[in-house]
N, CA, C and O atoms as a GROMACS GRO file, in nm:
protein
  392
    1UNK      N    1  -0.239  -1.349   1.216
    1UNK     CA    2  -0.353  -1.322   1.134
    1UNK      C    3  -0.313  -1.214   1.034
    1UNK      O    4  -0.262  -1.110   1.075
    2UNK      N    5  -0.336  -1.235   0.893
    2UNK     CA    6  -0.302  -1.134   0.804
    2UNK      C    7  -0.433  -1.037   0.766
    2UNK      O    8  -0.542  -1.086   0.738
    3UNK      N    9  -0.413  -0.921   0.770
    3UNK     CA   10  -0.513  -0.833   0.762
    3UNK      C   11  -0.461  -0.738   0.592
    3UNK      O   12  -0.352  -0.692   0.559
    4UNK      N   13  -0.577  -0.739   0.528
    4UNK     CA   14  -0.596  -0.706   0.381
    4UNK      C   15  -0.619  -0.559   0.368
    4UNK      O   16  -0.720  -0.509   0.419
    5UNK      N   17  -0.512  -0.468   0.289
    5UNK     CA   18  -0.564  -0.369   0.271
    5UNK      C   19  -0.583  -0.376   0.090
    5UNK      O   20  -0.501  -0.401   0.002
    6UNK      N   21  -0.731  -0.342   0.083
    6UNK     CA   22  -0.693  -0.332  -0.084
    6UNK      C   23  -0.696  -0.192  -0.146
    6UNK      O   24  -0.676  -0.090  -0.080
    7UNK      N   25  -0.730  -0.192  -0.305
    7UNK     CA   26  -0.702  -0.057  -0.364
    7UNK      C   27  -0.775   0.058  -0.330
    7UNK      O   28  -0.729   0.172  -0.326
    8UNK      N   29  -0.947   0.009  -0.296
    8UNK     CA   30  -1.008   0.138  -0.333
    8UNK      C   31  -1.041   0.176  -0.413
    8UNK      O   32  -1.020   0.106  -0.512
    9UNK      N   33  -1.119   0.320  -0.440
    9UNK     CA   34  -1.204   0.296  -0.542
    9UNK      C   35  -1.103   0.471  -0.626
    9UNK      O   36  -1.120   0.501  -0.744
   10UNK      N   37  -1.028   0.538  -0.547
   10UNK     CA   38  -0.993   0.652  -0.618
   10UNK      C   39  -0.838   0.613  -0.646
   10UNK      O   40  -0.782   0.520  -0.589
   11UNK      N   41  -0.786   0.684  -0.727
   11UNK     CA   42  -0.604   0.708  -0.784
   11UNK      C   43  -0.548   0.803  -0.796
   11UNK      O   44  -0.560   0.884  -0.888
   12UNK      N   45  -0.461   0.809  -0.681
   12UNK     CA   46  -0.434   0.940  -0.664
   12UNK      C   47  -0.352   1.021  -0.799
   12UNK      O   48  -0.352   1.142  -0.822
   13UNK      N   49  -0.255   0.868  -0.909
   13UNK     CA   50  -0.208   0.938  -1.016
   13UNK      C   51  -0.250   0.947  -1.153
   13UNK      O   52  -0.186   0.958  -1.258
   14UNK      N   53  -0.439   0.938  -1.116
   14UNK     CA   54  -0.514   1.010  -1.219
   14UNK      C   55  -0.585   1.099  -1.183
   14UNK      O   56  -0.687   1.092  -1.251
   15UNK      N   57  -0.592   1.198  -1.100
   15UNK     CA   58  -0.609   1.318  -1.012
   15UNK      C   59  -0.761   1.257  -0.945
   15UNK      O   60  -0.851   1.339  -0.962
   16UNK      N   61  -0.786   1.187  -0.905
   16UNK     CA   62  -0.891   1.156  -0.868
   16UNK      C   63  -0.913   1.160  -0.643
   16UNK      O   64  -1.017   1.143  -0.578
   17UNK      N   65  -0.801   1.181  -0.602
   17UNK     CA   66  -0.727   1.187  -0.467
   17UNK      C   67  -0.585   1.210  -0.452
   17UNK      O   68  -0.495   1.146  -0.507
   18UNK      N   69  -0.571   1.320  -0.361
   18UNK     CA   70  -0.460   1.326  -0.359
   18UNK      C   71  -0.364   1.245  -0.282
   18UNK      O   72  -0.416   1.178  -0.193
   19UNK      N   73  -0.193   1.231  -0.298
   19UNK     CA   74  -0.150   1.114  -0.247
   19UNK      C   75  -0.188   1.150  -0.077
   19UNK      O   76  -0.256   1.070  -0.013
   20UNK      N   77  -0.153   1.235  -0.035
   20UNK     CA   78  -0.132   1.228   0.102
   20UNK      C   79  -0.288   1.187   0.158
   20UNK      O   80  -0.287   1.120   0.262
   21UNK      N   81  -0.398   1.215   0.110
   21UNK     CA   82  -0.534   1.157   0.124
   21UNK      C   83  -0.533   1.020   0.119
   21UNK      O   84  -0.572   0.963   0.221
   22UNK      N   85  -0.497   0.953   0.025
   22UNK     CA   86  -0.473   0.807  -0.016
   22UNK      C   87  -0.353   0.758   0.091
   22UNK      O   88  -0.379   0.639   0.113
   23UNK      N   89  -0.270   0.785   0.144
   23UNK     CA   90  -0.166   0.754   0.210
   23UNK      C   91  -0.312   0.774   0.377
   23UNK      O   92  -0.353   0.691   0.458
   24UNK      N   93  -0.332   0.868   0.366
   24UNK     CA   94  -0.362   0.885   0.498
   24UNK      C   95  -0.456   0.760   0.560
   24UNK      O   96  -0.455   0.695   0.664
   25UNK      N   97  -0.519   0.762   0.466
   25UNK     CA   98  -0.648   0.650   0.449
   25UNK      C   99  -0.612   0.497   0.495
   25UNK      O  100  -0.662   0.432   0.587
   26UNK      N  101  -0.502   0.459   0.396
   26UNK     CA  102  -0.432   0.341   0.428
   26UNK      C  103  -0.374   0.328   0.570
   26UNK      O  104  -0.387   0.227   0.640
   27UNK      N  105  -0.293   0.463   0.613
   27UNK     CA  106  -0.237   0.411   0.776
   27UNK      C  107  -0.393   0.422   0.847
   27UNK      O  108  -0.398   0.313   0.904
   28UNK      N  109  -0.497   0.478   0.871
   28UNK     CA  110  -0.596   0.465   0.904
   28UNK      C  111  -0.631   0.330   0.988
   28UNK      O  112  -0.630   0.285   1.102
   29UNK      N  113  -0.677   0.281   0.797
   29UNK     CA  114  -0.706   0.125   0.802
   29UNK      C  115  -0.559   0.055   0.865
   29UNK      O  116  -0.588  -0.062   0.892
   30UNK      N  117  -0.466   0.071   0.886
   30UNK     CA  118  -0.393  -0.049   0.909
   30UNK      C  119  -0.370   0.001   1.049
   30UNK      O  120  -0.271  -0.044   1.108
   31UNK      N  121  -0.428   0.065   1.094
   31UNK     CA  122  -0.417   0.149   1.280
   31UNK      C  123  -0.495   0.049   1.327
   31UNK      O  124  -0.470  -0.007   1.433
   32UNK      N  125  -0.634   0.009   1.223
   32UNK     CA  126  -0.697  -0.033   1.309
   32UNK      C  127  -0.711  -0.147   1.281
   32UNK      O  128  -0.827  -0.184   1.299
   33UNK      N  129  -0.618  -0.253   1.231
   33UNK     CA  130  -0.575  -0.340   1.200
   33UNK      C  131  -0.443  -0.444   1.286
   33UNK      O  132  -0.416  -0.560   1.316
   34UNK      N  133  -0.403  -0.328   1.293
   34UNK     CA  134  -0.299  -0.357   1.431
   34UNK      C  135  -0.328  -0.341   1.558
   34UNK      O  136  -0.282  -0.412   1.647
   35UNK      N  137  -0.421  -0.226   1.578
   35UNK     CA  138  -0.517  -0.262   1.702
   35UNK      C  139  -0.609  -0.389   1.762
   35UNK      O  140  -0.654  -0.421   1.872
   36UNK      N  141  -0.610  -0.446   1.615
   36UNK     CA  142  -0.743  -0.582   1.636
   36UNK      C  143  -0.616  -0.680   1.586
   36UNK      O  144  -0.650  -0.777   1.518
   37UNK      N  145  -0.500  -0.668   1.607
   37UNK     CA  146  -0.361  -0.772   1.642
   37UNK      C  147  -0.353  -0.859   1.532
   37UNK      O  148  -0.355  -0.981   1.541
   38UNK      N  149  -0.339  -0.759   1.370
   38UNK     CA  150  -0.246  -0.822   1.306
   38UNK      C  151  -0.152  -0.896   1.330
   38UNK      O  152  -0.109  -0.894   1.445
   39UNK      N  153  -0.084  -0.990   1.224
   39UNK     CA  154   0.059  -1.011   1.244
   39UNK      C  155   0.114  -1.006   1.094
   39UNK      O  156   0.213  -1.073   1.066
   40UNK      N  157   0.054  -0.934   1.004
   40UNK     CA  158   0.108  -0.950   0.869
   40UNK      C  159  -0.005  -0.865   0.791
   40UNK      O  160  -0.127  -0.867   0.808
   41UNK      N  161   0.066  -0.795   0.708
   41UNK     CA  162  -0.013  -0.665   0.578
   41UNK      C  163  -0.024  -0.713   0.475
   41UNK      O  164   0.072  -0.748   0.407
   42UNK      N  165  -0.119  -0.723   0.448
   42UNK     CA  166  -0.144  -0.768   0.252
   42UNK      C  167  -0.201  -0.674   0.215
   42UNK      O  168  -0.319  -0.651   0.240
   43UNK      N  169  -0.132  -0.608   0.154
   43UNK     CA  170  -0.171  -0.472   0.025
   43UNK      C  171  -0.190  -0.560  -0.091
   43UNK      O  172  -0.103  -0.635  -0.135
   44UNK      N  173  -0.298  -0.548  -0.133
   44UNK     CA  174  -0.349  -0.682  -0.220
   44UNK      C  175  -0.404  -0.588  -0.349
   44UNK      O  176  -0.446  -0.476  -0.321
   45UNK      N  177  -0.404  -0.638  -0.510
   45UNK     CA  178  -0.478  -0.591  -0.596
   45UNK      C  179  -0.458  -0.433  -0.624
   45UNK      O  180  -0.548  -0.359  -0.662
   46UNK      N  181  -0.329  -0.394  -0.601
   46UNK     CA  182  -0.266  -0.272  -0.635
   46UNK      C  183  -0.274  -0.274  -0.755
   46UNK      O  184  -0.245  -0.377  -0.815
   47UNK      N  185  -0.335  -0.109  -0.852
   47UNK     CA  186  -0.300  -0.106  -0.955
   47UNK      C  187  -0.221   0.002  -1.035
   47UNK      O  188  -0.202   0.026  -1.155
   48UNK      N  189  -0.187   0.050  -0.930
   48UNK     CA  190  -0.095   0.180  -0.981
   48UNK      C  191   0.025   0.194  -0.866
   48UNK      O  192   0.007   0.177  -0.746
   49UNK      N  193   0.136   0.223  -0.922
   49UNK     CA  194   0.267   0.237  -0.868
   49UNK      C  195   0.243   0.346  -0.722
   49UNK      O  196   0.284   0.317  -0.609
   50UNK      N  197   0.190   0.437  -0.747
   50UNK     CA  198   0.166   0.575  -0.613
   50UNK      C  199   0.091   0.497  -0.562
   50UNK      O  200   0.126   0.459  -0.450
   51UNK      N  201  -0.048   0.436  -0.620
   51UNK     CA  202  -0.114   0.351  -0.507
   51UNK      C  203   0.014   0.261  -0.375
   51UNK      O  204   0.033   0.272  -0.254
   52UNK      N  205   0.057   0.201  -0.456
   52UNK     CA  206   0.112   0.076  -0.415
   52UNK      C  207   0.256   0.186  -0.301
   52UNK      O  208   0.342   0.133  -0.231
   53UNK      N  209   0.247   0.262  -0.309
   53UNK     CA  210   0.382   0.398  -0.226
   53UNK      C  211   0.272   0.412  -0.153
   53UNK      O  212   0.293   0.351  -0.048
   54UNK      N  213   0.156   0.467  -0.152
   54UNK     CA  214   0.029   0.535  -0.031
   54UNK      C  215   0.082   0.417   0.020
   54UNK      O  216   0.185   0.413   0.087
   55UNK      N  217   0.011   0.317  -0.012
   55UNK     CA  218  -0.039   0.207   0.087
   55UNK      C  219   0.105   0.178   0.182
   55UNK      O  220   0.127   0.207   0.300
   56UNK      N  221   0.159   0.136   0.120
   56UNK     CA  222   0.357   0.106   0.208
   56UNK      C  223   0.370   0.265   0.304
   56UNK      O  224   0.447   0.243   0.398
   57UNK      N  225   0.337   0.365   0.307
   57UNK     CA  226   0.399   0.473   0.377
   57UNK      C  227   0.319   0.477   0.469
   57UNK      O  228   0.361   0.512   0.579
   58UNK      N  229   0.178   0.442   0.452
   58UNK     CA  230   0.081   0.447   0.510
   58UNK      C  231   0.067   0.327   0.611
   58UNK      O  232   0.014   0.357   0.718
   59UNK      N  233   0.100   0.213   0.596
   59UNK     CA  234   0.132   0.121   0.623
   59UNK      C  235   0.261   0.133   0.750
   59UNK      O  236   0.264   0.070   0.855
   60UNK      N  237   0.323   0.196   0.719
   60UNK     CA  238   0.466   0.228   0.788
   60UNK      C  239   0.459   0.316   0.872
   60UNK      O  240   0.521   0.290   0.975
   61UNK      N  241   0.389   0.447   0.871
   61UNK     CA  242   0.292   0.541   0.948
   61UNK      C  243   0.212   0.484   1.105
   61UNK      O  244   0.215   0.518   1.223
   62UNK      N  245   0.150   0.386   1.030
   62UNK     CA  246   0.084   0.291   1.159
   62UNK      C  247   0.175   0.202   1.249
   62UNK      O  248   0.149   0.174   1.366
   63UNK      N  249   0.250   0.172   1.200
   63UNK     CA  250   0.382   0.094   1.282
   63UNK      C  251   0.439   0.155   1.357
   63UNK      O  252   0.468   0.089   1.457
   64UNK      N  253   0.481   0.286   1.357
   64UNK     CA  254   0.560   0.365   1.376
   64UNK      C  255   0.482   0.433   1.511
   64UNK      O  256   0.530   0.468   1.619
   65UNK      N  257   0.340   0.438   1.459
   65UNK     CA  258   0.237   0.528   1.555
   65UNK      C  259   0.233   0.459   1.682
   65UNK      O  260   0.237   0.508   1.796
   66UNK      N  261   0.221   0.297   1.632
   66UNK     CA  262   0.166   0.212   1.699
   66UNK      C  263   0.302   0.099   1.829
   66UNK      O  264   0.287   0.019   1.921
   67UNK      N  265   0.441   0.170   1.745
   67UNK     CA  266   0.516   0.120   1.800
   67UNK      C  267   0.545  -0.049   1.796
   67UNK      O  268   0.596  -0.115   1.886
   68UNK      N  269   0.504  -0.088   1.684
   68UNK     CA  270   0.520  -0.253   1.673
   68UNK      C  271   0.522  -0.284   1.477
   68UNK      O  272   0.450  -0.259   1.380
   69UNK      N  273   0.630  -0.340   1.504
   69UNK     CA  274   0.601  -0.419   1.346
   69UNK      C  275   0.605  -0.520   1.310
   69UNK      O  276   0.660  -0.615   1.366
   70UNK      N  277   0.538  -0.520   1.190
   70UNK     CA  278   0.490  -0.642   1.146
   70UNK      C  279   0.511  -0.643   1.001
   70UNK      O  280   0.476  -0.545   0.936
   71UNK      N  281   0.570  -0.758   0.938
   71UNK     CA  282   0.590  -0.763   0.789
   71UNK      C  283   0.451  -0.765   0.714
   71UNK      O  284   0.340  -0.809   0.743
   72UNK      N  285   0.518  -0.683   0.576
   72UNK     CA  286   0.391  -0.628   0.506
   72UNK      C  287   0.412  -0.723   0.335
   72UNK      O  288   0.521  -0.738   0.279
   73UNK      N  289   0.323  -0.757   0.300
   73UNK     CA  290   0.331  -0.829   0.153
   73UNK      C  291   0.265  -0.753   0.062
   73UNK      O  292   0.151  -0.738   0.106
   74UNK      N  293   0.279  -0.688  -0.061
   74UNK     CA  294   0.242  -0.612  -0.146
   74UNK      C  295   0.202  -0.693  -0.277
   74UNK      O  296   0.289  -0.778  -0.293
   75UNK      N  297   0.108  -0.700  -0.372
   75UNK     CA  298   0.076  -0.780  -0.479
   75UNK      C  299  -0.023  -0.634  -0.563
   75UNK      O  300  -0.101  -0.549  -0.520
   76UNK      N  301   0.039  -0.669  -0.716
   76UNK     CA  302  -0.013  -0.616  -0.762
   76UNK      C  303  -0.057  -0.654  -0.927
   76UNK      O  304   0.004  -0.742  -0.988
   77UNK      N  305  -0.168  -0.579  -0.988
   77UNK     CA  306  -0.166  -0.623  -1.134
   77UNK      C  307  -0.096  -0.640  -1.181
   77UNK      O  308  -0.008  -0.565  -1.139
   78UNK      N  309  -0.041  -0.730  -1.296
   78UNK     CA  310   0.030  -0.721  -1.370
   78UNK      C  311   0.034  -0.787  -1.513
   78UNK      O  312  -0.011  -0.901  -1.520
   79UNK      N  313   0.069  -0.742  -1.602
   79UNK     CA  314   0.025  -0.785  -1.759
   79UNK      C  315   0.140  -0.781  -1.858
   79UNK      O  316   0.169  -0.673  -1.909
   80UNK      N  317   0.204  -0.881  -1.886
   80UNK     CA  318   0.318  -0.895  -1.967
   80UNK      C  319   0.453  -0.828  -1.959
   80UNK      O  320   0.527  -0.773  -2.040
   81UNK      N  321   0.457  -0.867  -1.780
   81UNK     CA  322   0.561  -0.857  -1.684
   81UNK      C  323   0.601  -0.698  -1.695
   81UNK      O  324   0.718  -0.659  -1.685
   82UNK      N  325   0.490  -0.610  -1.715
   82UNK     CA  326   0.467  -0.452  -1.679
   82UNK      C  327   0.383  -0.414  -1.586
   82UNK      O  328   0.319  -0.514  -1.554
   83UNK      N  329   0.337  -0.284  -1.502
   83UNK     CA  330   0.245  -0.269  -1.446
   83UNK      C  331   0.183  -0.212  -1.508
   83UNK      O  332   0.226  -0.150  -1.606
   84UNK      N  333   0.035  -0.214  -1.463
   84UNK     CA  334  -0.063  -0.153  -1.580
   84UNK      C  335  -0.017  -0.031  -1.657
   84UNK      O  336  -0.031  -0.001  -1.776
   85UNK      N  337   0.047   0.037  -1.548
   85UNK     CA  338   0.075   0.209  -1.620
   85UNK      C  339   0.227   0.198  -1.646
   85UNK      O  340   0.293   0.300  -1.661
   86UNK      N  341   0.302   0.039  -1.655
   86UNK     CA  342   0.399   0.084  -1.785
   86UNK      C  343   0.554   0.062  -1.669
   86UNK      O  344   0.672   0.080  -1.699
   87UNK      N  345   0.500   0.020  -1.542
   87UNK     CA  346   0.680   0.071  -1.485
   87UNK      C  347   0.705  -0.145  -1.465
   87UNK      O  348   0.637  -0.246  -1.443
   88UNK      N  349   0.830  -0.110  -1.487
   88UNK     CA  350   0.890  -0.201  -1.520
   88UNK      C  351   0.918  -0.291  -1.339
   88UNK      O  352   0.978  -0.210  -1.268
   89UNK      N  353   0.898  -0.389  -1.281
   89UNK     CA  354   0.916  -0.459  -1.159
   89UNK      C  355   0.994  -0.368  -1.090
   89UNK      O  356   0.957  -0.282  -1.011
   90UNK      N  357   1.117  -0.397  -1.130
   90UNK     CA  358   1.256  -0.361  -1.053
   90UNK      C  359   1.242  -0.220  -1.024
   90UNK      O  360   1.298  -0.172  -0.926
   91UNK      N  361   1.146  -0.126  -1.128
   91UNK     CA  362   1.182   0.028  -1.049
   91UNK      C  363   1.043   0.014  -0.980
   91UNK      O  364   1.064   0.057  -0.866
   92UNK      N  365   0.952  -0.012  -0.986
   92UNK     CA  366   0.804  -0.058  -0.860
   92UNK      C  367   0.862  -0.072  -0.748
   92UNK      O  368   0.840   0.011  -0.661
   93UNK      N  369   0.987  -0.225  -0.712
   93UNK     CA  370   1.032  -0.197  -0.566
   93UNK      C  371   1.085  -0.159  -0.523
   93UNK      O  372   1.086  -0.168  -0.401
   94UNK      N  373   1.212  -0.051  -0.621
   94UNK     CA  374   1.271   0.063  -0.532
   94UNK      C  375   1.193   0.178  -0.494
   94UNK      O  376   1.233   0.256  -0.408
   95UNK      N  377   1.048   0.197  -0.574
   95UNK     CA  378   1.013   0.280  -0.570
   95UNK      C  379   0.946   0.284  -0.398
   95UNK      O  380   0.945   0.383  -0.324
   96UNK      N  381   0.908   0.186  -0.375
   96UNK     CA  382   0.815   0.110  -0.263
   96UNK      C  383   0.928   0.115  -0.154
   96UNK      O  384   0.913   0.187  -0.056
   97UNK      N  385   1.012   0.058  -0.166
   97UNK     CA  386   1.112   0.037  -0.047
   97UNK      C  387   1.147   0.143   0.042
   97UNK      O  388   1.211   0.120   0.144
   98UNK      N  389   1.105   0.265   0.007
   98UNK     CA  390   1.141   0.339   0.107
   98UNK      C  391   1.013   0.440   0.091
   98UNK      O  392   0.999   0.535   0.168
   0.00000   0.00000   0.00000
C-alpha cells in the first residue's frame, strides 16, 4: 500500500517554516504511515527543492526510528524541464539523495 505525503501549506525556503519544522512534520506523518503498514512513500506535488530535502530526511528519520524500509517515490512541479524556483533536475537529485 503506498501512503502519500504531500506539500503542505508552508515553505520553509520562503521563511514561512523553518526546515527542521517542515522536516519534522514529514517524519511525523510517515511514523504514522508505517505504523498503519506502508509499503511505499509518495512525496507527491513538491514545489520547492528544501521542501522536497524535508520530506526525504524526514521520510528517512521514520525508517530509521521505525527500523524497516521501504522505497520512497518523490514527484514534483515542473515547467520547462526547471523547478519552479529555477534548479535544474540533475542538481534536485543530488540534492535529495542524501
Amino acid at each position: 500500500m503506498g501512503g502519500a505525503l504531500g506539500p503542505g501549506t508552508k515553505i520553509a525556503s520562503l521563511g514561512q517554516i523553518s526546515f527542521a519544522a517542515e522536516r519534522d512534520g514529514y517524519q511525523v506523518a510517515a511514523e504514522g504511515l508505517l505504523a498503519g503498514g506502508v509499503d511505499l512513500f509518495v512525496i507527491e506535488t513538491i514545489q520547492d527543492l528544501l521542501q522536497a530535502k524535508a520530506a526525504m530526511v524526514g521520510v528517512r528519520r521514520a525508517m530509521a526510528k521505525a527500523g524497516r524500509q521501504v522505497p520512497s517515490r518523490c514527484s514534483d512541479h515542473r515547467d520547462h524541464r526547471a523547478h519552479a524556483h529555477g534548479t535544474e533536475i540533475g542538481a534536485a537529485l543530488t540534492t535529495i539523495a542524501r
